[in-house]
N, C-alpha and C positions, 0 to 999 in steps of 0.2 A: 504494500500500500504506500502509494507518494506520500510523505509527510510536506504538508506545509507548512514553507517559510517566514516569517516575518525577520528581515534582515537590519541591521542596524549599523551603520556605515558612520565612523568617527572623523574626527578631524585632525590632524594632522601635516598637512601641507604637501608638500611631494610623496611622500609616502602614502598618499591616498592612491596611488596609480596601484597599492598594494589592493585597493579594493574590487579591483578588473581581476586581480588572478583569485581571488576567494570568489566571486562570484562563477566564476569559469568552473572553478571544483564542485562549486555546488549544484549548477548545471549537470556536467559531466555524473555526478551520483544520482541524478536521477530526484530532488530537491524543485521543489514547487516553491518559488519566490512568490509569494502572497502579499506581499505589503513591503514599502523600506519608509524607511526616517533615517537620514542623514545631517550631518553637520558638514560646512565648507568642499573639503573637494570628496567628503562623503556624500554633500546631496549633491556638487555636480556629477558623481559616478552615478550614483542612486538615479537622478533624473532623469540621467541620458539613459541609462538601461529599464527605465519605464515607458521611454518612446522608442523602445526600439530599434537605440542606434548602436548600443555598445562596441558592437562590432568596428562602427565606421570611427568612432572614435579612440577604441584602440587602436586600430591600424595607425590613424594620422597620429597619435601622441608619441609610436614607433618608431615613425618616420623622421622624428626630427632629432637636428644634431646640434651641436652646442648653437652653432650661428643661425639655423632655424629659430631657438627660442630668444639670442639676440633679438633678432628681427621682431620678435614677438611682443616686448621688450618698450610699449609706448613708456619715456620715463616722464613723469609728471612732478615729482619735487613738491607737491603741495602738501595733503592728508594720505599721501601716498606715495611710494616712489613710483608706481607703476598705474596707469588709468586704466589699462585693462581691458580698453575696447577692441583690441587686435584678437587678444585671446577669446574673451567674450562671443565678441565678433565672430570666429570661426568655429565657435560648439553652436551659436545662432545658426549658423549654415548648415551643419550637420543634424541640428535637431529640426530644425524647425519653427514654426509660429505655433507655440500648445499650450494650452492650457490644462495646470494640475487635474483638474476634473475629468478633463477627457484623457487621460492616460490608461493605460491598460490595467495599470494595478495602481491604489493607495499609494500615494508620497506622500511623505513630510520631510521640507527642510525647515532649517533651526538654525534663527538669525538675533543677532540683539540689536534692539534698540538703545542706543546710546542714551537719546534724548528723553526718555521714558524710564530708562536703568531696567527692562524688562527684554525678558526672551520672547523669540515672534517665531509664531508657527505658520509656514507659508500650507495649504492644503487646497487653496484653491486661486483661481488666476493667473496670471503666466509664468509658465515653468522658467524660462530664460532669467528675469528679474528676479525670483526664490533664489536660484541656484547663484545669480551675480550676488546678491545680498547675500547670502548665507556665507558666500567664499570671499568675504570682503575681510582678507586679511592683517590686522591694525598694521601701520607701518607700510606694507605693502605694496595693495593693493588700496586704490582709493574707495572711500563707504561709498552708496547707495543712499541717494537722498530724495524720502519716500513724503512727499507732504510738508509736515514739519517735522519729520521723523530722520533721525542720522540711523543707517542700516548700517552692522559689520558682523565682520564674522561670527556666526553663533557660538565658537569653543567658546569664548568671553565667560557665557554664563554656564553650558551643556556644551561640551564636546563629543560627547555619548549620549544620543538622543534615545534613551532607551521608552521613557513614559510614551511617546506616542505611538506604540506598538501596544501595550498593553493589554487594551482592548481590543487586537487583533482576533481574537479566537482563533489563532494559527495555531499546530500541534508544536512549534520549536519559536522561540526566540534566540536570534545569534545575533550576538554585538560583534564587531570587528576592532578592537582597541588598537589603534597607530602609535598611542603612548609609553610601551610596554616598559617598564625598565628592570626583568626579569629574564628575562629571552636571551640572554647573550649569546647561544648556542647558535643561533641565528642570523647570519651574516649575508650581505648582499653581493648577488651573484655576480662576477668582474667577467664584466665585457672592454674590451681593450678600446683606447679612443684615443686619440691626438691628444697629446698632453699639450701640444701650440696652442688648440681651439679651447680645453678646457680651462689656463690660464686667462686666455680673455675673457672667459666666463667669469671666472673668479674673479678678475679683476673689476669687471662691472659691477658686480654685488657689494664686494667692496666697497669702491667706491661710491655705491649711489648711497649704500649705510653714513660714509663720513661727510657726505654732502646733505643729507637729510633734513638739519640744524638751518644750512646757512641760505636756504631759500627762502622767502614769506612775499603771498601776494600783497600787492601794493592798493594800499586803498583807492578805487576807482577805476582799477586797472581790469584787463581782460583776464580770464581765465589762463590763460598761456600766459607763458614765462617770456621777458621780454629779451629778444636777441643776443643782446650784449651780455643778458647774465647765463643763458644755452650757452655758448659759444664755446667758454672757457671749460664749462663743465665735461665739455662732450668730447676733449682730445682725450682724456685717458680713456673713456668709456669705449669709443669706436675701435673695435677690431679691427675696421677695415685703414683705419687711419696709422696702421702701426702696423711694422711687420711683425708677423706671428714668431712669440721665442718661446720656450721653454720657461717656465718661473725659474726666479732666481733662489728659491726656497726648496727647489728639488735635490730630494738626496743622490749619496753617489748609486744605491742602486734603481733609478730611474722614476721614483716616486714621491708622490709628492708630501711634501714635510707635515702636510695637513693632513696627512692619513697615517693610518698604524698599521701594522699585521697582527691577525689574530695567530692562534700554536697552528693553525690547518695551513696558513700563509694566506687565508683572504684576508682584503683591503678592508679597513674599517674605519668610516669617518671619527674625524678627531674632533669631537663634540667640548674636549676640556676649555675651550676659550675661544671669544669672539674676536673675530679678528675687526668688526665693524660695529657701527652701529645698530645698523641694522641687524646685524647675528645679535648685536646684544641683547634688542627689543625682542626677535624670535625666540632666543634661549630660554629668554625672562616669562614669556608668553607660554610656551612648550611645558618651562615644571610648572606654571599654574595648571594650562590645559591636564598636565599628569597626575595631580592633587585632586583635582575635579572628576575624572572620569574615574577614579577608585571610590569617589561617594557616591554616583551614580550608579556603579556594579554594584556595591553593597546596599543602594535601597531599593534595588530592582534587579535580581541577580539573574542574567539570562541565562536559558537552558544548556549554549554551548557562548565559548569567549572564544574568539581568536586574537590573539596576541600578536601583533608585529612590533619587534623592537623598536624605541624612539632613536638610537645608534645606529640604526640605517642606514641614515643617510640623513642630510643637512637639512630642514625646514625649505627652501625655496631650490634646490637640486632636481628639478622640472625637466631638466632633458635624459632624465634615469627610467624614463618611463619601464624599458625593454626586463632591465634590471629586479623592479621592484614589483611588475606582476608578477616575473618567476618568482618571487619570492613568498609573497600571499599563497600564491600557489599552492606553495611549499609548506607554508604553514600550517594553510586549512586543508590542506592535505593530513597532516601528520595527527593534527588537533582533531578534524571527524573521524580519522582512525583511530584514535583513542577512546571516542564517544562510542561507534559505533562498535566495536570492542566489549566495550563492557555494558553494552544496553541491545 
C-alpha cells in the first residue's frame, strides 16, 4: 500500500538543492507526496515540484557553472546584495503564471513579516511571489514588499515548517532539516571544477559582504545606484575584467585554504570563520536558523527527519547544485532504510 506523504522542506540556502535528491528517493520508493510546507529555497523546491516542473529545474540548476551564476548575480547594495530578478526571473519561466490553489497538491511557504514581527503562511495566490518572499534571504537577497508589509525569509521565525502539515491526514510526516550539526559522517560529493572560475566566485561574495556597509540610497534618488559609486565597486567583482588566476590562498597541494579534508580525503567546507560580511551575517543567521529548527522537531516531532549536515557546504555556494542533490540523495536514502528497517 502507497503510504502518503506530507513533506516538509527547511531552509537552508544552497543546501536546499539537497531537497531535489530527497524528493527523487522518495519518488523512486514508490512515496505519495500529499502535501509540502517549505521554508526559502524549501518552498522554492516544494513549489516548483507542485507545478510540475522539478524536472526542468533541476536540469537548469545542473547546468550552471561558477560564471553562469555570476551572470545571475543582479548586485543591488541596498536591503540586499543581490535583487534577484534574474534568478526569480528564470524559475518565472520554468514554472509559470500559478496560483497556490490550483496546484496539484497543498503548498505552504513560510515567510516573515518584518513589519508585523509575524510569520506569513502563503497557501493561496501566486506561487512565484510565496516562493520570492519566502526565499528573501536577510542580507542577500533583497525582501518582498507586500503593501505595507516588509517580506523575508521565513527561517527568521520557522525554518522547519512543520505545523502546516499537521492537519494533513497523511500516513508519514518527513521534515528534511538542512541545519544538521550531527551528521558529520556526511560529506559533499567532489566534483572537480576550475579552481580560476571558482576564485572569482569567491571573490565576488567576498566582496559584495565588505561592501555591504558602504552603500545607502540617497534621499530622492532613484532606486539604482548612481554610476560613479557602481563603477568603483564592480572592478574586483567582474570576472571578466580580470584575468582568471588561481587564489593566492591555495595550498601546495592544489586546494583551496578554505577547505579541509575529512580521514576519507573528501573536501569539507571550512565553516570556522567569515571571511566577509556577508559570511558573517549568514553564519550568525545559520546557528539561529539551527537553534530554531530543534524547537520545532521537539514540539512536533515528525515521523521520519532527514538530516543534511549545515558543513556542507557554505550558505550562498548556489553553483553546487550537481553536488548537493547526490547528497540528499544519499541521505534519504540511508535515513528510509533505516525506517523502513525497522517498521
Amino acid at each position: 500500500m502507497t503510504q502518503r506523504v506530507a513533506l516538509v522542506l527547511g531552509s537552508g540556502g544552497a543546501r536546499g538543492y539537497a531537497h531535489i535528491g530527497v524528493i527523487e528517493e522518495l519518488e523512486a520508493r514508490g512515496y505519495d507526496i500529499a502535501c509540502i510546507a517549505g521554508c526559502s529555497m524549501g518552498a522554492v523546491v516544494g513549489g516548483i515540484y507542485a507545478a510540475g516542473k522539478l524536472k526542468e529545474y533541476r536540469d537548469w540548476t545542473q547546468s550552471l557553472d561558477y560564471l553562469d551564476v555570476l551572470r545571475l548575480l543582479d548586485v543591488s547594495f541596498r536591503l540586499g546584495a543581490i535583487r534577484g530578478e534574474k534568478v526569480f526571473g528564470k524559475i518565472r519561466e520554468i514554472v509559470g503564471e500559478i496560483n497556490i490553489e490550483d496546484l496539484s497538491i497543498p503548498f505552504t511557504a513560510v515567510a516573515t513579516d518584518l513589519t508585523n514581527q509575524q510569520e506569513i503562511w502563503f497557501q493561496e495566490g501566486c506561487l512565484h511571489q510565496a516562493m520570492r518572499a519566502s526565499a528573501a534571504i536577510p542580507s542577500l537577497f533583497t525582501p518582498v514588499i507586500q503593501g505595507k508589509r516588509m517580506l523575508v525569509d521565513g527561517g527568521l521565525i520557522n525554518p522547519l515548517p512543520i505545523v502546516p502539515v499537521v492537519s494533513s491526514h497523511c500516513d508519514l510526516i518527513i521534515a528534511v532539516n538542512l541545519n544538521s550539526t550531527n551528521q558529520q559522517h556526511y560529506q559533499l560529493p567532489v566534483i572537480d571544477r576550475p579552481p580560476a572560475l571558482k576564485s572569482r566566485f569567491d571573490l565576488l561574495m567576498n566582496s559584495l559582504g565588505s561592501r555591504l556597509p558602504s552603500f545607502r540610497r540617497k534621499q530622492g534618488e532613484d532606486d539604482e545606484l548612481l554610476l560613479q559609486e557602481v563603477e568603483p565597486a564592480q572592478a574586483p567583482l567582474n570576472p571578466w575584467l580580470q584575468q582568471a588566476a588561481p587564489p593566492k590562498s591555495e595550498s601546495t597541494d592544489g586546494h583551496s585554504a578554505g577547505a579541509t579534508k575529512s580521514a576519507s580525503g573528501s573536501r569539507v567546507a571550512d565553516l570556522s570563520g567569515p571571511a566577509s560580511l556577508l559570511e558573517l551575517i549568514n553564519q550568525s543567521f545559520e546557528v539561529m536558523q539551527t537553534s530554531l529548527a530543534q524547537y520545532k522537531i521537539a514540539g512536533y516531532p515528525p515521523d521520519i527527519l532527514i538530516n543534511v549536515p549545515r558543513r556542507a557546504c557554505r550558505f550562498f555556494e548556489f553553483y553546487k547544485a550537481p553536488e548537493l542533490i547526490m547528497l540528499g540523495r544519499q541521505i534519504a536514502r540511508d535515513t528510509l532504510d533505516r525506517y523502513e528497517k525497522e517498521n
